[in-house]
Structures are given as C-alpha cells and as structure tokens.
DSSP file (Angstrom, degrees, kcal/mol; ACC not computed):
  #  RESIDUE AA STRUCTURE BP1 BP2  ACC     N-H-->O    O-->H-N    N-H-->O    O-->H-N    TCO  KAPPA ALPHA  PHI   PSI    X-CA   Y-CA   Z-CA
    1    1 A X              0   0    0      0, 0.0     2,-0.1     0, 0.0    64,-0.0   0.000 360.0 360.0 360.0 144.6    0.0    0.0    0.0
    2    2 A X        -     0   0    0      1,-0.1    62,-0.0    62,-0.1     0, 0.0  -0.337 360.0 -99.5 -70.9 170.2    0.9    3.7   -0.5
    3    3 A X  S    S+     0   0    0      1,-0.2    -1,-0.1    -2,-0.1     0, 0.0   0.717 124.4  44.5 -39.0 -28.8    1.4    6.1    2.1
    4    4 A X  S    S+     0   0    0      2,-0.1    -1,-0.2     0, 0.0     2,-0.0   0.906 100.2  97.3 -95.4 -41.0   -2.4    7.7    1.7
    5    5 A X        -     0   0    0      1,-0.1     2,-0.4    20,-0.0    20,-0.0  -0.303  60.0-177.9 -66.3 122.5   -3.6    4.1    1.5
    6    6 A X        -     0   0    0     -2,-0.0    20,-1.6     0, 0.0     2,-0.6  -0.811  38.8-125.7-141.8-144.3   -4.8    2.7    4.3
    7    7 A X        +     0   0    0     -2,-0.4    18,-0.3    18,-0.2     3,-0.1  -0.793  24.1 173.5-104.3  83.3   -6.4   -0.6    6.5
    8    8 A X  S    S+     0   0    0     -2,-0.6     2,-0.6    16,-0.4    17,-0.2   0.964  71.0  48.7 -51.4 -63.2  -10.0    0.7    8.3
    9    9 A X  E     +A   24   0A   0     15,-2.8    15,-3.7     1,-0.1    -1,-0.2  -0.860  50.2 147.3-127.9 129.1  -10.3   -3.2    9.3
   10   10 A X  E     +A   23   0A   0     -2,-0.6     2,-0.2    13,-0.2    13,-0.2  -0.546  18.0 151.2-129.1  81.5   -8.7   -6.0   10.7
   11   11 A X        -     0   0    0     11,-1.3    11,-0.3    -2,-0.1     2,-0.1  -0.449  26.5-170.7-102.3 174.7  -10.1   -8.5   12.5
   12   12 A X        -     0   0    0     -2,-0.2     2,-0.3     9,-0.2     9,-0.2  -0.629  27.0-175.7-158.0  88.6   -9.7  -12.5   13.4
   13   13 A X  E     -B   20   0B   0      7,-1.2     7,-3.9    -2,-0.1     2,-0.4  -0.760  26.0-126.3-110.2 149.3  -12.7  -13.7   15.3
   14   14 A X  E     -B   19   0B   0     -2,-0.3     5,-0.2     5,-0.2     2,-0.1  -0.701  28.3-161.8 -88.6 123.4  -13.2  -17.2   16.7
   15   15 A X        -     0   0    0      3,-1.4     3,-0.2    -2,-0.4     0, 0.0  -0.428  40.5-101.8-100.5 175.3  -16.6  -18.8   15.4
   16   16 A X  S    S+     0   0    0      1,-0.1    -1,-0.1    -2,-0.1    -2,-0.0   0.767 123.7  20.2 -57.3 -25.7  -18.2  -21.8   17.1
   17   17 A X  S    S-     0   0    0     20,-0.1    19,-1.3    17,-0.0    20,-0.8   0.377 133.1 -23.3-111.5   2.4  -16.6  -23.9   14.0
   18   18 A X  E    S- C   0  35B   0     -3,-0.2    -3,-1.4    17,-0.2     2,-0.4  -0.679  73.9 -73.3 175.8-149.0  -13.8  -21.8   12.6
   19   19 A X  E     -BC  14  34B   0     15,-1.5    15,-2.3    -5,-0.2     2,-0.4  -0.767  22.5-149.0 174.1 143.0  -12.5  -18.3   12.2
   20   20 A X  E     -BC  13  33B   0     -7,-3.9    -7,-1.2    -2,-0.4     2,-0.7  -0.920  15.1-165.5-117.6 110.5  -13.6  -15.6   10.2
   21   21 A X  E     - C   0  32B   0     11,-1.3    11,-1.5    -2,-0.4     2,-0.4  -0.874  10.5-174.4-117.9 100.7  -10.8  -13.3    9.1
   22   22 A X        +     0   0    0     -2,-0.7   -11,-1.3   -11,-0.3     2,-0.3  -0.895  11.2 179.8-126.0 158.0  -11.7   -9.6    7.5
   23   23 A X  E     -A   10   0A   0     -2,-0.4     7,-1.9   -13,-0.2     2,-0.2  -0.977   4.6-171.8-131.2 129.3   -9.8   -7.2    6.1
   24   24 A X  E     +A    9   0A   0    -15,-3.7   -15,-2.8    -2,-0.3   -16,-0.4  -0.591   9.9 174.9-143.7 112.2  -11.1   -4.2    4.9
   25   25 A X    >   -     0   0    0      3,-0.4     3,-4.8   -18,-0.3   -18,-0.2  -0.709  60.8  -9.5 -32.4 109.5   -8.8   -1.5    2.8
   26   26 A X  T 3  S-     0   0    0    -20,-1.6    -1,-0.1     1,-0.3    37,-0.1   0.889 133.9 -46.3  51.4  26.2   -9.6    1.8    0.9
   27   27 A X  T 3  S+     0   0    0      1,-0.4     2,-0.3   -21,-0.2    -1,-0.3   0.321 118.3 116.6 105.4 -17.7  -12.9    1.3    1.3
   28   28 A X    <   -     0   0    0     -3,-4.8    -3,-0.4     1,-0.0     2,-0.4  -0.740  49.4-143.6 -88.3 143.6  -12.8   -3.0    0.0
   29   29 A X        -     0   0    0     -2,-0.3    -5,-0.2    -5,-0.2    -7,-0.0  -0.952  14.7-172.8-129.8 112.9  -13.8   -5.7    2.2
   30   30 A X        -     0   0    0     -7,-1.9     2,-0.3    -2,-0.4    -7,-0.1   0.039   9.0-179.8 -71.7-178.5  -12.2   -8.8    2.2
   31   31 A X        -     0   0    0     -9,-0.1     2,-0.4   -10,-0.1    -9,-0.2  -0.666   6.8-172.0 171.5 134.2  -13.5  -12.1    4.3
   32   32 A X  E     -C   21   0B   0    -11,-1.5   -11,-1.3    -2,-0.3     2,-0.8  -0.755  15.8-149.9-167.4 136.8  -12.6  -15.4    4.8
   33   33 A X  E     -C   20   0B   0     -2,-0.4     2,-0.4   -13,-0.2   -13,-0.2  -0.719  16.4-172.6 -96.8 106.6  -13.9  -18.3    6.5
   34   34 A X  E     +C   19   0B   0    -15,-2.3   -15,-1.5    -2,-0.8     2,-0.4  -0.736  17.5 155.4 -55.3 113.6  -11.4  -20.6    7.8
   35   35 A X  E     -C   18   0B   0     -2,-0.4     7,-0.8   -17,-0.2   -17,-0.2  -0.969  46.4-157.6-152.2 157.4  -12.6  -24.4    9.4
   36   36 A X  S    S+     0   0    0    -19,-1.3   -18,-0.1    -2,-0.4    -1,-0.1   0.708  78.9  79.1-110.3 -12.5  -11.7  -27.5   10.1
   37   37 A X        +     0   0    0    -20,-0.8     3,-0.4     4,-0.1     5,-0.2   0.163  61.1  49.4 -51.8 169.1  -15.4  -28.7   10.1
   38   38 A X  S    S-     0   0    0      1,-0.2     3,-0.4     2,-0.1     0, 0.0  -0.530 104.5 -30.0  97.3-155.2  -18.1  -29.6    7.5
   39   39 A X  S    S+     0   0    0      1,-0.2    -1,-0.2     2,-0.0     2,-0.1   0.618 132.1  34.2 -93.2 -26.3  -18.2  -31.5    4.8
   40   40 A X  S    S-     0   0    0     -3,-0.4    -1,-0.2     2,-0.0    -2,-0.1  -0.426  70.1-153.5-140.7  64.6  -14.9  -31.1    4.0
   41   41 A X        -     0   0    0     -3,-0.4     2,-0.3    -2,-0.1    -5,-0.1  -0.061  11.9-149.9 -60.6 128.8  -12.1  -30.7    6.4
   42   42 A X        -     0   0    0     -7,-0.8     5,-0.0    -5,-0.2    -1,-0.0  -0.735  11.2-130.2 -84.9 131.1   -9.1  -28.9    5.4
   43   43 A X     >  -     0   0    0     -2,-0.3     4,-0.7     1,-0.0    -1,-0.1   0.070  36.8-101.6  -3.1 156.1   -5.5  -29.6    6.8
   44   44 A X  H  > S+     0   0    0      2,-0.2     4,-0.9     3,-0.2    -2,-0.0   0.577 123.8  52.5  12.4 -71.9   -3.5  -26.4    8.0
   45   45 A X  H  4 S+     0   0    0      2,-0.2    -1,-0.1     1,-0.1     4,-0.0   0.680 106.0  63.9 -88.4 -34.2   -1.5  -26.1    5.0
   46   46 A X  H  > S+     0   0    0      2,-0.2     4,-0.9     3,-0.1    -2,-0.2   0.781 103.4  38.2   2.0 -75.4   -4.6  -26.2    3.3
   47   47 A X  H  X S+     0   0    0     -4,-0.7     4,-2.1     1,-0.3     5,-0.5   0.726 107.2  64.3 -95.7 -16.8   -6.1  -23.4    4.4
   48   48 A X  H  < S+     0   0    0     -4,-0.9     4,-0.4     1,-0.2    -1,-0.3   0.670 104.7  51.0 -69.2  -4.5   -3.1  -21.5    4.4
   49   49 A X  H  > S+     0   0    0      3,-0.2     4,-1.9     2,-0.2    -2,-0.2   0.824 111.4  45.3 -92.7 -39.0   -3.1  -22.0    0.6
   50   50 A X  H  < S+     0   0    0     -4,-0.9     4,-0.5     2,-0.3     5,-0.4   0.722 101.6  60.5 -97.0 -37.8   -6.0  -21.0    0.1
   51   51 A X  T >X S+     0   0    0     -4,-2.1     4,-3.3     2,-0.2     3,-1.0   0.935 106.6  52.7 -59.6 -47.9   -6.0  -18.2    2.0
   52   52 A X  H >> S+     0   0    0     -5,-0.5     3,-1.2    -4,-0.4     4,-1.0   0.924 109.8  44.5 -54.5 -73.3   -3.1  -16.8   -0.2
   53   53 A X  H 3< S+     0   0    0     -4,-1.9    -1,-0.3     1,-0.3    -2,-0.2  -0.130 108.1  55.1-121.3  41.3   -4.5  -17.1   -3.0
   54   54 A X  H <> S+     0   0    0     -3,-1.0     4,-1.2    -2,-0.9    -1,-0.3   0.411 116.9  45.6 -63.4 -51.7   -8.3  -15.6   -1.8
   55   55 A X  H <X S+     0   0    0     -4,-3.3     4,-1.9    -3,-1.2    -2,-0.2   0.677 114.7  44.7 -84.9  -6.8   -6.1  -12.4   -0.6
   56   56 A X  H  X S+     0   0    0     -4,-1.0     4,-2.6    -5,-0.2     5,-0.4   0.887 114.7  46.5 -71.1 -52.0   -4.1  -12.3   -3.8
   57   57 A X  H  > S+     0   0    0      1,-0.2     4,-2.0    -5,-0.2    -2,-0.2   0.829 110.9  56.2 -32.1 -53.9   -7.3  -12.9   -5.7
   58   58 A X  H  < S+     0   0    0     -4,-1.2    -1,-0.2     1,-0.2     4,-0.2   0.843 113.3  36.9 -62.6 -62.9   -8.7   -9.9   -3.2
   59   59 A X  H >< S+     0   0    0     -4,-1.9     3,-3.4     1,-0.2     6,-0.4   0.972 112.7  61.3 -61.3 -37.1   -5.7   -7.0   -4.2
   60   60 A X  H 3< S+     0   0    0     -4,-2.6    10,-0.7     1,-0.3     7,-0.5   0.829 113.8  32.0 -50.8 -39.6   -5.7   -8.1   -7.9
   61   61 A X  T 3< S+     0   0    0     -4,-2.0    -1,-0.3    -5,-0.4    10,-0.2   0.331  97.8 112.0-103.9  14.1   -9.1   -7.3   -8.4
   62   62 A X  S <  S-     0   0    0     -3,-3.4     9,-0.2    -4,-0.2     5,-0.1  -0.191  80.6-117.4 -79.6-174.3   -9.4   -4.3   -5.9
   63   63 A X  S    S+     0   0    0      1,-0.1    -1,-0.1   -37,-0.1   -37,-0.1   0.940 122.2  39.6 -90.0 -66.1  -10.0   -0.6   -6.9
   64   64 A X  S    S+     0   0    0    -39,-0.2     2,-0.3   -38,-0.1    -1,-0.1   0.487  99.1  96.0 -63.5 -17.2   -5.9    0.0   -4.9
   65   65 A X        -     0   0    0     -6,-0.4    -5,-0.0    -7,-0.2    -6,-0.0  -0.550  57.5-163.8 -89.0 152.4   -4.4   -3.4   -6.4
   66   66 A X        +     0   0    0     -2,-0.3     2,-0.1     3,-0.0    -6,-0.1  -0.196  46.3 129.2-115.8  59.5   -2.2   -3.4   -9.6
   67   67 A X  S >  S-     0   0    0     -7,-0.5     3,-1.0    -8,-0.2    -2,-0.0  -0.461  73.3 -90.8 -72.2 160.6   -2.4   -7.6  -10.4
   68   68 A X  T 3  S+     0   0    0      1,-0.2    -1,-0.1    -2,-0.1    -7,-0.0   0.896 122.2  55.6  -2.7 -73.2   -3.3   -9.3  -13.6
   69   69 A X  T 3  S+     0   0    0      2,-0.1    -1,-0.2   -12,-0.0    -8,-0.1   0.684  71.2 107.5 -76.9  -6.6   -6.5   -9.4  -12.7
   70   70 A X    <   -     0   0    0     -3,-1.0     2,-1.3   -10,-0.7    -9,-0.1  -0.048  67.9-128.6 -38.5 132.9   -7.5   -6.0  -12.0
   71   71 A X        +     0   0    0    -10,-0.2     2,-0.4    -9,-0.2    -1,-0.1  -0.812  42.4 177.7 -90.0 111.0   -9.9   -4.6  -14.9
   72   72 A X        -     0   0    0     -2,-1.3     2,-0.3    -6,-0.0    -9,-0.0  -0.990  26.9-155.7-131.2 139.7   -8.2   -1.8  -15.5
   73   73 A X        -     0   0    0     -2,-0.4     2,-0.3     2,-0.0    -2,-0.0  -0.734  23.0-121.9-137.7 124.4   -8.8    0.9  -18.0
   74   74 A X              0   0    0     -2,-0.3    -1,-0.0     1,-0.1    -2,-0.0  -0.681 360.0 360.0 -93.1 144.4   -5.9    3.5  -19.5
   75   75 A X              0   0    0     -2,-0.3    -1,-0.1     0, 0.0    -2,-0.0   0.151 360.0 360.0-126.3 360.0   -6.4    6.9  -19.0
C-alpha cells in the first residue's frame, strides 16, 4: 500500500466452528472463513493456501491493487 492508502479493518474472530478473518482496505472488504469442520475438512497447510491465494485474488481485483487481474482501463 501507499502512504495515503490505508487498512479501516482487521479482524480474526473465533466462530463456534472456525475463524472468520476480515480485512477491509480503501474502502474493499475482504473475508474469509477458515474451518476444520463440514463436509470437508481442510489440513492447515490447506487453508493457508487458500487463504493466499483468496487475498491475492482480493488486491488483484481491488479498486488499490495493480495484479493481472485488476480490470483496469488506461487513461
């Protein structure tokens, strides 16, 4: 992030099943539901993979990120 940029939210709350992780930046709000529960319990190393690559997903396509995926329009 630049200097003007900044973080409004960060939390990591503990759910009855899991943990809920938001982020919210320049005005975007990120979230992500971490568990080891359900239908399909995830490993550790798992959800740490997947958590990367939600919060890459997250800048690429924000309004503040410059990734791949950003739609972005030359001016």
């Amino acid at each position: 992030m630049l200097a003007d940029e900044n973080v409004g939210e960060l939390s990591l709350r503990m759910l009855q099943d899991g943990l809920l992780l938001t982020l919210e930046a320049e005005g975007e709000r990120f979230q992500c539901y971490l568990s080891t529960e359900g239908a399909a319990p995830r490993s550790e190393g798992e959800m740490r993979e997947g958590l990367a690559a939600d919060l890459q997903d997250f800048i690429a396509e924000s309004r503040f990120g410059w990734g791949q995926l950003r739609n972005y329009t030359a001016q």
